[in-house]
C-alpha positions as CSV (number, residue, x, y, z in Angstrom):
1,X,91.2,111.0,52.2
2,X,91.8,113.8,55.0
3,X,94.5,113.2,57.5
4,X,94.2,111.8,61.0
5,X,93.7,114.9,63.3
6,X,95.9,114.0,66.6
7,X,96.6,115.7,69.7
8,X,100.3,115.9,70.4
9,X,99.7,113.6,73.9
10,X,98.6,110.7,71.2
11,X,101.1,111.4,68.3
12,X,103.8,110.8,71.2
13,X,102.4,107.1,71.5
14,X,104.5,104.8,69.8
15,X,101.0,102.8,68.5
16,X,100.8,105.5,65.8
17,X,104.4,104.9,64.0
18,X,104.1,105.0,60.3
19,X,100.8,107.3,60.4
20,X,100.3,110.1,58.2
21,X,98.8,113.0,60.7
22,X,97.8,116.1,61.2
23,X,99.0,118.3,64.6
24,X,98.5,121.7,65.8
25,X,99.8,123.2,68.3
26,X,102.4,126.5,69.7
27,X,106.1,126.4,69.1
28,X,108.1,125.8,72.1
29,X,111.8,125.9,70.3
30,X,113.1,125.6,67.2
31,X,116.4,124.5,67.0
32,X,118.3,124.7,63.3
33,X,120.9,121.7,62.1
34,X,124.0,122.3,60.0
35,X,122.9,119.4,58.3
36,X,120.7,121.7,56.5
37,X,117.1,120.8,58.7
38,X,115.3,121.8,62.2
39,X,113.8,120.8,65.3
40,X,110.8,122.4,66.4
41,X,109.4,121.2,69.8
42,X,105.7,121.7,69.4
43,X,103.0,121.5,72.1
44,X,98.7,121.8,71.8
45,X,98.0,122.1,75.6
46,X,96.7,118.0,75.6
47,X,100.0,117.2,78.2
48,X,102.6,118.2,79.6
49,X,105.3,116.7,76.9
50,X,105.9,118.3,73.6
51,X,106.2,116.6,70.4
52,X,109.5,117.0,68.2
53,X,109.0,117.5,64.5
54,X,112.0,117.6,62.1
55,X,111.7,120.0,59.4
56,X,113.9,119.5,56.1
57,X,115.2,122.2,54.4
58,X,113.3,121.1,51.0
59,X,110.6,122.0,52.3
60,X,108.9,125.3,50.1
61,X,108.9,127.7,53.1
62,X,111.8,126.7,55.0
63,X,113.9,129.5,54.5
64,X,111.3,132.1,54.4
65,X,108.9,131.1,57.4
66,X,109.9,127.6,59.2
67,X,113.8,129.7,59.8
68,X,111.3,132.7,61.4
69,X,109.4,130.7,63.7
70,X,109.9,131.3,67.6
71,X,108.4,130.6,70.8
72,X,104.6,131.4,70.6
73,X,104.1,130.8,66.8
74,X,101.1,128.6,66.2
75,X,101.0,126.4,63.6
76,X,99.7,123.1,62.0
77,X,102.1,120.1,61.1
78,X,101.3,117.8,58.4
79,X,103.7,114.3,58.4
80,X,104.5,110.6,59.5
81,X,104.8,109.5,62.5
82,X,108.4,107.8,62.9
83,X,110.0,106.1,66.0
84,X,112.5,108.2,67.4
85,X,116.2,107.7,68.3
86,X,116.1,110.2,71.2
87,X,114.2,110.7,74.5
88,X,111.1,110.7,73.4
89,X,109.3,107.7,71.4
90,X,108.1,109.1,68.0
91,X,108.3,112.2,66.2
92,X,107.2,113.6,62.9
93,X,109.1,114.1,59.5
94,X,107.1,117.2,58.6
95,X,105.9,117.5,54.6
96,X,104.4,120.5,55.2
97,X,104.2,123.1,58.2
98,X,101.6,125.9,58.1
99,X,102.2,128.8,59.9
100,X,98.7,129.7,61.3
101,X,100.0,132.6,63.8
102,X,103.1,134.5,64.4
103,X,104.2,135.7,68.1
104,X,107.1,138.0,67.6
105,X,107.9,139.5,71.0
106,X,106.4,137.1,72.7
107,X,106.7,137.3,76.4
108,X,107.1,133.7,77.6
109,X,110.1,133.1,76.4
110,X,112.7,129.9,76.9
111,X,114.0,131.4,80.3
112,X,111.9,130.9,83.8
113,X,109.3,133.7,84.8
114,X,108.4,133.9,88.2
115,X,104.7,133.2,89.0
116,X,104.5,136.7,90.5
117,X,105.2,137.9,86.9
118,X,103.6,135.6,85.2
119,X,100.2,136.9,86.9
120,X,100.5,139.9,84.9
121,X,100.1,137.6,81.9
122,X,97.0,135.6,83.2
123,X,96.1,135.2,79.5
124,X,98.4,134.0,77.9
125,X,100.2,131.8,81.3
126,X,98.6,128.6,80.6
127,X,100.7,128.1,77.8
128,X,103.7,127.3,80.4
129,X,104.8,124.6,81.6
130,X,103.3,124.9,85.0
131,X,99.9,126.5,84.0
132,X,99.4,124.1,81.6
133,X,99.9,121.2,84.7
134,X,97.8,122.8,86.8
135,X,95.3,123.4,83.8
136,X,95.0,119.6,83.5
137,X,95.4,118.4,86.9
138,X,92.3,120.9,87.8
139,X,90.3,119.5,84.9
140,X,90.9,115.8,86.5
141,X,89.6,116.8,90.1
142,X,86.9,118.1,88.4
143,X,85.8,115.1,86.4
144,X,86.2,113.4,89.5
145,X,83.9,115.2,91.7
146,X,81.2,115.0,89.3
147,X,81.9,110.9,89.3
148,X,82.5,110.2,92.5
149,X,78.8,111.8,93.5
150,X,77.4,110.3,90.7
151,X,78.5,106.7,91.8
152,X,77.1,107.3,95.1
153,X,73.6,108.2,94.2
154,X,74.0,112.3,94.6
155,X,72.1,114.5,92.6
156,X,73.7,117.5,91.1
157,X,71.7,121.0,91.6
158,X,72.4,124.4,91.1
159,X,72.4,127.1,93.8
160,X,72.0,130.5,93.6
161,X,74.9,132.9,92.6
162,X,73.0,136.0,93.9
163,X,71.4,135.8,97.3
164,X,69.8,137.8,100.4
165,X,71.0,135.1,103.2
166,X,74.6,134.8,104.8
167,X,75.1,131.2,105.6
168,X,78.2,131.8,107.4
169,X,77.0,134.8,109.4
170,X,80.5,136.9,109.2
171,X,79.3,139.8,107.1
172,X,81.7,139.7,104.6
173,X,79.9,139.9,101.0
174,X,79.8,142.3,97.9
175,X,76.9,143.7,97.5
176,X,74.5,143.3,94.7
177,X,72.9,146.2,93.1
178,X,71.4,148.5,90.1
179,X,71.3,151.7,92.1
180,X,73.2,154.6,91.0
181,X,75.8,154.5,93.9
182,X,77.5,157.9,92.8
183,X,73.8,159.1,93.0
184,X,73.0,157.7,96.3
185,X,76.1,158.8,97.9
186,X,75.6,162.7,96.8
187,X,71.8,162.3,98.6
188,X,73.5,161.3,101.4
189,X,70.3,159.8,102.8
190,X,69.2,156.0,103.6
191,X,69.1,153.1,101.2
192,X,65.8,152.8,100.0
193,X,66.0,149.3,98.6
194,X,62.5,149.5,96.7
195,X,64.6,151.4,94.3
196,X,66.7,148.4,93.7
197,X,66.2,145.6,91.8
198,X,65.7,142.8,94.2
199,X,63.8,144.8,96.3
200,X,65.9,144.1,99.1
201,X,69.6,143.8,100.4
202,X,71.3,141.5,97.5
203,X,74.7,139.4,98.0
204,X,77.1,137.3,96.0
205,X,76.8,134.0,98.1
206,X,79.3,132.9,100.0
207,X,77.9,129.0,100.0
208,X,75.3,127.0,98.1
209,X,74.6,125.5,101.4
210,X,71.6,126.1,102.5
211,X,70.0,126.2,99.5
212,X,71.6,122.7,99.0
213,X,69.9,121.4,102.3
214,X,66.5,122.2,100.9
215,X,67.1,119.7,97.8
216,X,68.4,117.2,99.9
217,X,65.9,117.4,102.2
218,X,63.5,116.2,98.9
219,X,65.7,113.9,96.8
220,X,68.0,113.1,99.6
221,X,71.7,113.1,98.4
222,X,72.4,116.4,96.3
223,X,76.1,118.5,96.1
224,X,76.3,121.6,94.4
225,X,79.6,122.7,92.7
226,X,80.4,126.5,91.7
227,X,81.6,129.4,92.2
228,X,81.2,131.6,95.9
229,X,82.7,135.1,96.9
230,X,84.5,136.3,100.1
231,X,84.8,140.0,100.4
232,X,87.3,139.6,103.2
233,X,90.0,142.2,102.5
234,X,92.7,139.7,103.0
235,X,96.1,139.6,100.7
236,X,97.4,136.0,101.6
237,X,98.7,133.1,99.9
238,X,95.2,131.1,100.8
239,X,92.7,133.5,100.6
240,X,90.6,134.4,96.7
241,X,87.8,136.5,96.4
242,X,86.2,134.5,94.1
243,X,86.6,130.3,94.2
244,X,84.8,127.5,93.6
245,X,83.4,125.3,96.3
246,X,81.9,121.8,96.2
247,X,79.3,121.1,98.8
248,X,77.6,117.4,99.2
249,X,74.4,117.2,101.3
250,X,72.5,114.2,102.3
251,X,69.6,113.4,104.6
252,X,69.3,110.6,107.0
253,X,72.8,111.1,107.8
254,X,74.4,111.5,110.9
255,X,78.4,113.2,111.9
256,X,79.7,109.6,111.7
257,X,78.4,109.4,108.1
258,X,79.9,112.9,106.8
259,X,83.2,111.7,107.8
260,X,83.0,109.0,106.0
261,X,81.6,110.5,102.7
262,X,84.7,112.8,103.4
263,X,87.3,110.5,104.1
264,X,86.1,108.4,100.8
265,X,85.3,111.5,98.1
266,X,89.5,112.9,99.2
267,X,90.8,109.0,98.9
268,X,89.2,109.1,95.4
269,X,90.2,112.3,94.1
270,X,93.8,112.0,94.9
271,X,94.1,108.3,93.4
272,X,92.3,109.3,90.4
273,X,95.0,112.5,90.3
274,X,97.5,109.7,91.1
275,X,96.8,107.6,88.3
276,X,95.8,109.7,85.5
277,X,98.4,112.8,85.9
278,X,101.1,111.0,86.2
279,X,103.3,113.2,83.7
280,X,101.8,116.4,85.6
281,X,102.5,115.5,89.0
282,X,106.2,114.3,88.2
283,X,106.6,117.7,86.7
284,X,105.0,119.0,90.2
285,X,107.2,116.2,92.1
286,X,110.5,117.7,90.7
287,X,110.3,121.2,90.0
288,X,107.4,122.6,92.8
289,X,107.9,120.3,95.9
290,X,110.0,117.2,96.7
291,X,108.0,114.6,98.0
292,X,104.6,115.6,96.7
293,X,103.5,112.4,94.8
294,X,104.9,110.1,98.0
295,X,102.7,112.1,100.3
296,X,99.8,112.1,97.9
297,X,99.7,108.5,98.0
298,X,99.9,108.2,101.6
299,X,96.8,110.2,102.5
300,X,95.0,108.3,99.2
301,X,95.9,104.8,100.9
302,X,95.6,105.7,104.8
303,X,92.8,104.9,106.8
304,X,91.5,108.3,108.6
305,X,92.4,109.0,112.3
306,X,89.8,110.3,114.1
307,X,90.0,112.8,117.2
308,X,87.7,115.3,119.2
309,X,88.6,119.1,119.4
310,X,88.8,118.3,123.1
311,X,91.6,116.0,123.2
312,X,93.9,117.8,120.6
313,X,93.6,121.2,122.3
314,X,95.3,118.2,125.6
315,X,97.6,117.2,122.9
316,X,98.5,121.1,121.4
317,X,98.8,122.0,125.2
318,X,101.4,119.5,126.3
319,X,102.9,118.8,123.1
320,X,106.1,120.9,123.8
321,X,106.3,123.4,121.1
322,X,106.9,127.5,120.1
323,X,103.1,128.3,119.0
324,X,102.4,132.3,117.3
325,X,98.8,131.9,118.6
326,X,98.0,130.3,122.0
327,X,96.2,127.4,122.6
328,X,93.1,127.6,124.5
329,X,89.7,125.6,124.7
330,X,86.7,127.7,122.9
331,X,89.6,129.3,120.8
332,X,89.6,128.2,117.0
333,X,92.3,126.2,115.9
334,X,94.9,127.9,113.5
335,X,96.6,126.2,110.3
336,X,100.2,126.0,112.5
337,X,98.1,123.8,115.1
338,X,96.1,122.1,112.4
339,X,99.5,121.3,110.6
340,X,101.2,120.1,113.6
341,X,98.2,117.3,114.6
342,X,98.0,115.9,111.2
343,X,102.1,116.3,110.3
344,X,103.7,115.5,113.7
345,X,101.0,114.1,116.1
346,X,99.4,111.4,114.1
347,X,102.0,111.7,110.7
348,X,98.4,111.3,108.5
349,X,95.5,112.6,107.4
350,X,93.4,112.9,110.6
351,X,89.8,114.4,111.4
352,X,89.1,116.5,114.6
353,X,85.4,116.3,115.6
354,X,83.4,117.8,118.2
355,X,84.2,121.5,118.3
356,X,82.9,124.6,120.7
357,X,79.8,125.7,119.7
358,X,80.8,129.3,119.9
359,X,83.3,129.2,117.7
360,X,80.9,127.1,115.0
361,X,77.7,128.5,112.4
362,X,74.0,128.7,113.7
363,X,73.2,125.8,111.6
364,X,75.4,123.2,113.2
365,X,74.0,120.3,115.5
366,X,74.2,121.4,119.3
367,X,74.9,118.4,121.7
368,X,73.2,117.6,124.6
369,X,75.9,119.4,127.0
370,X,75.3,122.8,124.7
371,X,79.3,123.0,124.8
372,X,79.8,121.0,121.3
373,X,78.4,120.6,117.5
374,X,78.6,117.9,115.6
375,X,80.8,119.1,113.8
376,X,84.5,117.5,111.7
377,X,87.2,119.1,110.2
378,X,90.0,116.8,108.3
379,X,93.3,117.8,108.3
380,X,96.0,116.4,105.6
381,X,99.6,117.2,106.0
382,X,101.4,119.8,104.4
383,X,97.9,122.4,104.6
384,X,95.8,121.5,107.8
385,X,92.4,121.8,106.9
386,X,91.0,120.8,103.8
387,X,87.4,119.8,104.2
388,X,85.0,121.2,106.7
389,X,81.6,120.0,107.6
390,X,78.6,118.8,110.4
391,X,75.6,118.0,110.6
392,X,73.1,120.1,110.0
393,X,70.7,121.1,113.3
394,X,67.4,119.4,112.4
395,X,65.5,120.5,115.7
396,X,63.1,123.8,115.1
397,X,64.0,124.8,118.7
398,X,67.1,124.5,119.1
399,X,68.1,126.1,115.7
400,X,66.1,129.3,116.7
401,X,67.8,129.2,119.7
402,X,70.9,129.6,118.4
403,X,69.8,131.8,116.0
404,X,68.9,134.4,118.7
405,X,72.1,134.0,120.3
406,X,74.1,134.6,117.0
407,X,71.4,138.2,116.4
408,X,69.7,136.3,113.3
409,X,66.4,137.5,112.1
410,X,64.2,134.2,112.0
411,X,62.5,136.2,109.0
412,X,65.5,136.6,106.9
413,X,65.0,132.8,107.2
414,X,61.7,131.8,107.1
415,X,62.2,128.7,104.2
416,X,64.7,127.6,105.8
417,X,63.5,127.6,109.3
418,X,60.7,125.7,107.0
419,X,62.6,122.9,106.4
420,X,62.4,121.8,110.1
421,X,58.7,122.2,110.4
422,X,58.0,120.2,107.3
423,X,59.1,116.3,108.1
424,X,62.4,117.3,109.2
425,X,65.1,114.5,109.1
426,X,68.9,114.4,110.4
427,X,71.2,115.3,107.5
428,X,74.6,116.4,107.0
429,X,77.5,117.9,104.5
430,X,80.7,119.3,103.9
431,X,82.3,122.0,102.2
432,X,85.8,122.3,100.4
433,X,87.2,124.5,98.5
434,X,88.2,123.4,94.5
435,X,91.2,125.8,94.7
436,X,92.5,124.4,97.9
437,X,92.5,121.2,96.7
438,X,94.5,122.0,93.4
439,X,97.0,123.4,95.5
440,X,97.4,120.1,97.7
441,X,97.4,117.9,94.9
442,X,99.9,120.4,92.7
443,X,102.1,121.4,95.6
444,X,101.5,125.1,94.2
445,X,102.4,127.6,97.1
446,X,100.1,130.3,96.0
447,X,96.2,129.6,95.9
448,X,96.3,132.4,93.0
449,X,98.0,130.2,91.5
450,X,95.4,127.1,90.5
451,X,93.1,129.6,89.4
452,X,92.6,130.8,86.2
453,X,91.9,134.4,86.5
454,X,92.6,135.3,90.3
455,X,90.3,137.8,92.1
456,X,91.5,139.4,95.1
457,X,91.8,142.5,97.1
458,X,92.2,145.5,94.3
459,X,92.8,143.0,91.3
460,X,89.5,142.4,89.0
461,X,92.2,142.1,85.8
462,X,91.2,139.9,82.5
């Protein structure tokens, strides 16, 4: 009869005392007894808490490969599950250990690595204690998104990774192409995108957006979740070059509704986080930032305050403090000002509505004074802005309007200009950013951080 297979999170449960199993996993320690036996500390990746086997001496390759093994080493753990007298509740009498993978040199060894360092080892950092939280506690946001949509009748579709249309407007995309740039740059003469393979100028998107708002505008509730590129030469702690986004967007919905498909999809990510990382965000809690799960909770069990753009710029302007930028209406508001309203002002998470349309995409929903769109931007402590969103301009007029104003060619836009002069409805969305999100609910202070392989500014590595 073949042995149970368990992961080292369920060998850990008491529930499987006096079992026979079978675990793999990496060696985290090994620790030798006088008494003629050793400890290894063993751990598969399944949670954050590894599983101590004890090792006897009897055993036919103790002295020639279980007295070798050393942080790194893979192997596979045959034994019973027995109560334990320590910390932990169980751990396994080994009767055999297989070594399946030696590691000598490895470079994660028992003593902390920065994560500046541990960068450098992209592939092999998951196998820390912190990579491997932020591994899991990813995963769970993940799952989440896709059940919180489903639950509220949202249909997931997939967006184009290559595309010819810059929802944002700002400029800043890599190019895609098949033309022989070293070529092209010798002839020193113009472009001729015949040549290429799209037959015109190609981009990696920088939103699923648009292409979102022509499903939703059909099915009525869709979101699209993947990955988008920036190629904004910008070396911060909150900028990527690649990330994923998650972008819901629904017809027959108005601002009022957006904020409150916002306010609900953040409440239920973090309590889901809350209640089914609880090992991970204790590790976060103590060792990453003080505090985190308390504030978690608070912004998963507060109501939302609400206020316009208007009022906080009153509230920025005569709140008394030592701003870098200055604070001026039509100006866009910067993470300090952002952090200050939702920290200090209101002590919550808090969404600001209502901003200059100047300052906002084409493809927002201009107000009758033409000062405003209706747009919302919530702010959580401890980041500022986490979600941003509007509704969507449904009037064929007004959006070519402002597409004129912003030096967009209706032609470049033609389907979606479509989507107006086809049965047009009032709709609405929001975008935020899966990595920003990580890093709220992890405490991490680096976005490069809650990514696997980071992209950014002259670093393509793995």
């Amino acid at each position: 009869m073949p042995l149970e297979k368990l992961f080292v999170s369920d060998a850990r449960d008491a529930a499987h005392v006096g079992k026979t199993v079978l675990i793999q996993g990496w060696i985290r320690t090994r620790r030798d007894s006088k008494g003629g036996f050793s400890f290894l500390e063993i751990n598969d990746g399944s949670c954050m808490g590894n599983i101590q086997v004890i090792a006897d001496a009897d055993l036919a390759n103790y002295k020639d490969e279980i007295q070798r093994l050393s942080a790194g080493c893979s192997v596979a753990i045959e034994g019973e599950v027995k109560a334990s007298e320590g910390k932990q509740a169980t751990e396994i009498q080994a009767s055999q250990v297989t070594v399946l993978g030696w590691a000598d040199d490895f470079p994660l060894q028992k003593k902390r690595h920065s994560f500046e360092k541990l960068r450098e080892w992209a592939h092999i950092r998951a196998r820390s204690n912190t990579f491997g939280a932020v591994a899991r506690v990813r995963n769970q946001i993940c799952q989440s998104i896709h059940q919180f949509f489903h639950e509220n009748n949202f249909l997931y579709v997939h967006t184009p990774i290559i595309t010819a249309s810059d929802c944002e407007g700002a400029g800043e995309m890599f190019k895609v192409t098949t033309l022989d740039l070293d070529r092209l740059a010798k002839s020193g003469g113009p472009v001729n995108y015949e040549f290429d393979f799209f037959d015109k100028p190609s981009f990696l998107t920088v939103s699923g957006q648009l292409e979102a708002e022509t499903y939703a505008t059909a099915l009525g509730r869709v979101y699209t979740f993947g990955p988008t590129f920036r190629a904004e030469n910008s070396n911060t702690s909150r900028h990527l070059s690649e990330f994923w986004m998650i972008e819901p967007e629904a017809a027959f919905f108005d601002l009022a509704d957006d904020m409150a498909l916002a306010e609900s999809f953040l409440r239920k990510i973090l309590s889901d986080v809350l209640n089914r990382c609880d090992e991970d965000l204790q590790f976060f809690d103590q060792r990453i930032q003080k505090g985190l799960i308390e504030s978690l909770r608070k912004v998963a069990e507060t109501p939302f305050q609400h206020m316009t753009y208007t009022d906080a710029i009153k509230v920025l302007e005569n709140c008394g403090e030592s701003f870098e930028f200055p604070i001026a209406w039509g100006t866009d508001l910067q993470a300090e000002h952002e952090r200050y309203l939702t920290e200090k002002h209101v002590a919550g998470p808090l969404i600001l509505t209502d901003y200059p349309s100047t300052i906002k995409p084409f493809y927002m929903r201009l107000s009758d004074d033409r000062k405003t769109v209706a747009a919302m931007d919530v702010l959580v402590p401890g980041v500022g802005e986490i979600i941003g969103g509007s509704q969507r301009e449904e009037r064929l007029d007004v959006l070519t309007q402002r597409m004129a104003e912003m030096d967009l060619r209706e032609e470049d836009y033609w389907w979606y200009l479509d989507l107006r002069r086809y049965g047009t409805v009032p709709h609405a969305g929001f975008g935020l950013g899966l990595e920003r999100l990580v890093q709220y609910t992890t405490g991490m202070a680096n976005i490069r951080d809650v990514i696997p392989f980071p992209r950014t500014p002259g670093n393509a590595e793995f």
